[in-house]
C-alpha angles and dihedrals in degrees: 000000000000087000119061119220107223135196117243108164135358135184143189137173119208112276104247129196117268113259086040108060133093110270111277100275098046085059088056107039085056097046078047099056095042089049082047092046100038084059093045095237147109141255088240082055093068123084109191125000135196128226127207123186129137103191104038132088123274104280094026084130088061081045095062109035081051081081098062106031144331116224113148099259135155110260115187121197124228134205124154102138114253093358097050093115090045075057105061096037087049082061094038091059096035084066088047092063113026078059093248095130136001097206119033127173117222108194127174124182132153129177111212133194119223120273133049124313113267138145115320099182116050102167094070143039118295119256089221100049088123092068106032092044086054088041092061091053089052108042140004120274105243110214103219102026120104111261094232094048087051085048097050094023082055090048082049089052086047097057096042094058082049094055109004096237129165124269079229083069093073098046093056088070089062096050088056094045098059089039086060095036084057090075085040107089075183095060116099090207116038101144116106134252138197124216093257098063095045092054088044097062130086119315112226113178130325116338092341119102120189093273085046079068129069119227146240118269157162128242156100137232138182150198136189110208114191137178118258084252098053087055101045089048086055103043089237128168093236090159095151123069141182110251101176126352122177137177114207120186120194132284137233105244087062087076095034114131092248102047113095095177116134084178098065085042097066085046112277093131093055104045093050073057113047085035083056084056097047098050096044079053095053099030096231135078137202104310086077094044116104101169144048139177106181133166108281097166081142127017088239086057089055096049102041083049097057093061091041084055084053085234074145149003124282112276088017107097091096081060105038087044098047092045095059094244080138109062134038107317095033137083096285136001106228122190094010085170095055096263128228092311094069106020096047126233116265088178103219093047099034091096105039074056092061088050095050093054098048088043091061084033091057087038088052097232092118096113127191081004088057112145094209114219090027107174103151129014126204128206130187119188117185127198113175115226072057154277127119116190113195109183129175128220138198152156113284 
């Protein structure tokens, strides 16, 4: 990495539920345009872009860049499940500093349909046999309950006979989500709850009730990454820059016959070992972190992947979570945007959302979400089937 990636524009347009949003290509096309004018370029600027997107047709990206400009560059499409956006930004950045490339557009949309997530093709074999096949060895299928909320509630399950914790636990991570999604316009939920209420409503699978689980939505979001030399040609305020970024896919040893670790097979195991990447890249580790946006589609997500980042020590999180460390005051501010959990998870955009946050966060116009003191950012983007993409941020 001898060249840094920085970030030059982003942009974002509210998550919306599904049934409400502009078709597909609209989203993006306006995500598009704010990342473009945020940099203070043009499209004619960019010279290869990135498109990530999970429900929509092969060259939806073209589809939707069409809109913008046609110049004849390269566009790339991009599906690797909840991580799909990550992914795009992870290429976008490799072409930044292997010299590829000195402006690359990372762009991330989906356009959902109401419900839980499930099975979309049923006349072939599932992409994620690996982990419901090992899920089925480990715990009951429960007619009735979402896949991904057995997938992640069985992950919580797994953790409490660990470490013995309170449901109530779980729901904590909620009640913080929506206190930080009030001071986010972008958020879809930004009214409070209590604990109460979170433990009240509906019970899904495990420890996780229905606001212990992110929702379906709509939406788009975009970065510009450019060279050091790119920005100081221009003249452009690329004040952000990618310090480590790593992508970490499963191992083997998570669907061996012995493990029984719902935990490593919604993707533990690989982000300890893509945030061990990122901090030998940087070389620094969590202590100097002060912000987080991670990959909260589930509370029991948040909190297993506090303890994978190594935010705190193994069999810590109930600590780390009841004394605030968390949240503004304590040790680090995740989720300052709300997180998944309250503005909502259009998979192909949700993690060109979380770069958008911790760019505005690094560049300190964050406004009423503002992490004082900000220095490095960490985020953590999760896509089961399975690709995790860490990546650390800081000022230039």
């Amino acid at each position: 990495m001898s060249i840094k990636a920085r970030i030059a524009g982003v942009g974002m347009i509210p998550f919306v539920k599904p049934g409400t949003s502009e078709p597909w290509d609209v989203m993006a096309e306006q995500a598009t345009r704010l990342a473009l004018r945020d940099a203070g370029i043009e499209y004619s600027d960019v010279q290869q872009a990135y498109a990530g997107f999970v429900y929509a047709d092969s060259t939806a990206g073209q589809g939707a860049l069409y809109r913008v400009g046609m110049t004849g560059i390269p566009i790339v499409n991009v599906n690797n499940n909840c991580s799909t956006g990550s992914t795009a930004l992870y290429l976008a950045r490799q072409m930044i500093e292997t010299g590829a490339a000195d402006c690359v557009l990372a762009l991330g949309f989906e356009q959902m349909v109401p419900g839980a997530l499930g099975m979309v093709f049923h006349d072939r074999k599932r992409a994620l046999d690996f982990h419901l096949t090992k899920m089925d060895e480990i715990q009951t299928w429960e007619e009735g309950a979402p896949m991904a909320a057995q997938q992640f509630g069985g992950a919580g399950l797994d953790y409490q006979q660990r470490y013995g914790i309170a449901d109530e636990v779980f729901g904590l991570i909620s009640v913080k989500a929506r206190h930080h999604a009030a001071n986010n316009p972008l958020a879809l939920f930004r009214d409070p709850v209590t604990i109460e209420e979170v433990m009240g409503s509906k019970h899904l699978y495990g420890p996780i009730t229905r606001l212990q689980a992110c929702p379906p939505t709509c939406g788009a979001a975009a970065a510009v990454l450019v060279s050091p030399r790119f920005a100081a040609q221009r003249g452009l305020d690329a004040s952000v820059e990618i310090v480590g970024q790593a992508m970490a896919t499963d191992f083997a040893s998570t669907f061996e016959d012995d493990t029984r670790s719902m935990m490593s097979v919604v993707g533990y195991d690989m982000t300890k070992d893509a945030a061990r990447q990122v901090y030998e890249q940087a070389g620094f580790g969590p202590d100097d972190i002060q912000a987080v946006e991670l990959h909260d589609c589930f509370s029991a997500n948040e909190l297993i992947t506090y303890e994978s980042l190594g935010l705190c020590a193994e069999g810590g999180a109930e600590r780390y979570i009841r004394d605030g460390q968390n949240s503004y005051g304590g040790q680090h501010v995740t989720n300052p945007s709300g997180g998944l959990l309250s503005k909502g998870h259009p998979l192909g955009a949700t993690g060109l959302a979380q770069c958008y946050e911790l760019t505005h966060q690094l560049r300190g116009t964050a406004e009423r979400r503002q992490v004082e003191g900000i220095r490095h950012a960490l985020q953590h983007n999760l896509g089961l089937g399975g690709a995790v993409v860490v990546t650390m941020y800081g000022r230039a």
